[in-house]
Each structure stands twice: as C-alpha cells, then as structure tokens.
C-alpha positions in Angstrom: 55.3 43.2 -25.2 53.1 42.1 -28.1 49.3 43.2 -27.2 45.8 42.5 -29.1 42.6 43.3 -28.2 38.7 41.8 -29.0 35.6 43.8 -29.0 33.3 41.5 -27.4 29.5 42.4 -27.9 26.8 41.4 -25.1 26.2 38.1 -26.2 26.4 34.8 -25.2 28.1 33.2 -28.8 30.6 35.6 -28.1 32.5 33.5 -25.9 33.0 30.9 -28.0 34.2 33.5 -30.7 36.6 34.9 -28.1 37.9 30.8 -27.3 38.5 30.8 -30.9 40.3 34.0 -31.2 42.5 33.0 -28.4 43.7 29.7 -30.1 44.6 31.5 -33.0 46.7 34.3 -30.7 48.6 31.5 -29.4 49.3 30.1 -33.2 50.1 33.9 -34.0 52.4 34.3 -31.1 53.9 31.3 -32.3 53.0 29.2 -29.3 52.1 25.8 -29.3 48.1 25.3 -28.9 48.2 22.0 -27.4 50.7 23.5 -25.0 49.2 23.1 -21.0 49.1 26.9 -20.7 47.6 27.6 -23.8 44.5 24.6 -22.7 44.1 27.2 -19.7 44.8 30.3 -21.4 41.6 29.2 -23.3 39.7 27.8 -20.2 40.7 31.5 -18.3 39.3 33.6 -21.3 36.3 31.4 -21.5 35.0 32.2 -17.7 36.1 35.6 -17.9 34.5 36.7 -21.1 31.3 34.8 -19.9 31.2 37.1 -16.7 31.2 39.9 -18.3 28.7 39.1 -20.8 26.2 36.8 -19.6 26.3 38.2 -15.8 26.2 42.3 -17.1 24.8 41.9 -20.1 26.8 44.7 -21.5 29.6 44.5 -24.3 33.0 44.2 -23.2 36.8 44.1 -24.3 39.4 41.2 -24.0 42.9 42.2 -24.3 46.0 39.6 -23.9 49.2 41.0 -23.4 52.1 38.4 -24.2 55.8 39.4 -23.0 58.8 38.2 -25.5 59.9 36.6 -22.2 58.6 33.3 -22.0 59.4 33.2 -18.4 57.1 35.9 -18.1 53.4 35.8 -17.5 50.3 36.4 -19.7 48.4 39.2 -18.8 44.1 38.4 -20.0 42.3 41.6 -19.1 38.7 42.1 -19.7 37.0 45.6 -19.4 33.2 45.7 -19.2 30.6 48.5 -18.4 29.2 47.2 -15.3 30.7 48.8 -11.9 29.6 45.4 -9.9 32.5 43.5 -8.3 33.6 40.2 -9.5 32.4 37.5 -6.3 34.2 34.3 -6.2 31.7 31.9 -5.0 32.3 28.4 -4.1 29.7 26.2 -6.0 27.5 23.1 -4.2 29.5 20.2 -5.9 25.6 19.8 -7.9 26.0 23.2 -9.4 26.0 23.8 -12.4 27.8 27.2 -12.9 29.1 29.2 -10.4 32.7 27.9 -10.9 34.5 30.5 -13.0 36.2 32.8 -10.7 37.5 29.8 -8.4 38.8 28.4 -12.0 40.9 31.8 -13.0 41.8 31.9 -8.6 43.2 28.2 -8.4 44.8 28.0 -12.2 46.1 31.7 -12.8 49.4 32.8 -10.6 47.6 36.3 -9.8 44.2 37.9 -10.2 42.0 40.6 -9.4 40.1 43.4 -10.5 39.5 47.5 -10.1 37.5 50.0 -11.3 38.1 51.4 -14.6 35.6 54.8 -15.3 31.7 53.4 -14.9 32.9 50.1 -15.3 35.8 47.4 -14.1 38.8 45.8 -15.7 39.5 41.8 -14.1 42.8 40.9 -15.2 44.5 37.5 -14.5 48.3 36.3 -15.1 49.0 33.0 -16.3 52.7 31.4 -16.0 53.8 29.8 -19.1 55.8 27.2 -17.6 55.0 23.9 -17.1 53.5 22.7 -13.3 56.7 21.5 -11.7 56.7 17.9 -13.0 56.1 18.7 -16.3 51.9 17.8 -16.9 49.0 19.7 -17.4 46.4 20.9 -15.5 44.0 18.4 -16.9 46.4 15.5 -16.0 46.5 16.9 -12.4 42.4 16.7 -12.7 42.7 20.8 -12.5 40.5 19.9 -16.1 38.3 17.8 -17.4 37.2 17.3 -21.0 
C-alpha cells in the first residue's frame, strides 16, 4: 500500500494546489491521468479539501492511500481541526455550492467520517475500474466540464 500525504494550510488557493498534487500522484503511481477515475479522483479531492478549508477555516491534511491491487479502492482521507460533522445537503438546482458531499456520496463506492482528537478525518473510497460499460463519469453526465 503506497501512501502520501499534503499539508494543506487554511486557504482557499490550496485546493487547487491539492488538484495539482493529485494529478501528479496519479502520474507517480504510474496511472493514467486521463483515466475516468483519476477525472474523479481529482473532482473528490477537490470538494473534500474545499470543506475543510473554506467551511472550518482551519488547515488540514490530505492523505491518498493507493493499494498495488488495482482491483482495489483508493482510499482520499482528509483530517482537519474542526469537530463539526460533515452535512450532505441537497442543493436548489439554482445553487451555486452546496454540492460537494452529494458529489463524493453519488461518485465514491464508500464514504464517511469520524472523529479523530479535537477534530474529524472524512475519508472516501474510489473504485478504479471502469463504470460497467466502459465510460466515464462525465460521459454518463455524472460531470461536466
């Protein structure tokens, strides 16, 4: 099980920085970044690292852990300092947030969260396989540019 880990601080830029990071994981782990999973690896990090810094305000960590097996999921983990559950909420269709929890819920195979000392940990697990007839998330209109 190969595992890395970003400091995040508690800024907004951050999450691109941690989108970036991410791409070059999966070029690391010798993945292909245009891959459909790796699209919504990136997607995943994206909300997840924008909870915990836009909606705490407080650093966090982002950890991927990526089993040798590619049957096996991806683990995305981030820890932040903020005890306050993650709330799923279901956005208006006007909304213009509001959407990242029901992103990681309908696109990850598992998700969830518990707390870790004065803070939380929300991890997520992301098949690598391809949806059953062999297109993306954004062909299924899971995505959009």
């Amino acid at each position: 099980m190969l595992q890395v880990q970003l400091a995040v601080a508690a800024d907004p830029v951050e999450v691109g920085r941690a989108r970036r990071w991410v791409r070059a994981q999966v070029l690391a782990f010798g993945a292909d970044p245009g891959a459909p999973f790796a699209e919504t690896l990136v997607l995943v990090v994206s909300e997840l690292v924008t909870n915990a810094v836009v909606h705490t305000g407080r650093p966090a960590a982002l950890r991927l852990s990526w089993p040798p097996d590619p049957a096996a999921p991806l683990r995305v983990e981030v820890a932040d300092a903020s005890g306050t559950a993650p709330a799923p909420r279901h956005a208006a269709a006007s909304a213009t947030n509001g959407r990242g929890l029901e992103l990681v819920e309908l696109l990850c195979a598992r998700w969830g969260w518990y707390p870790q000392g004065s803070g939380k940990l929300v991890w997520c697990e992301l098949d690598r396989a391809p949806l059953a007839d062999g297109g993306s998330a954004r062909e299924h209109g899971m995505l959009t540019a």
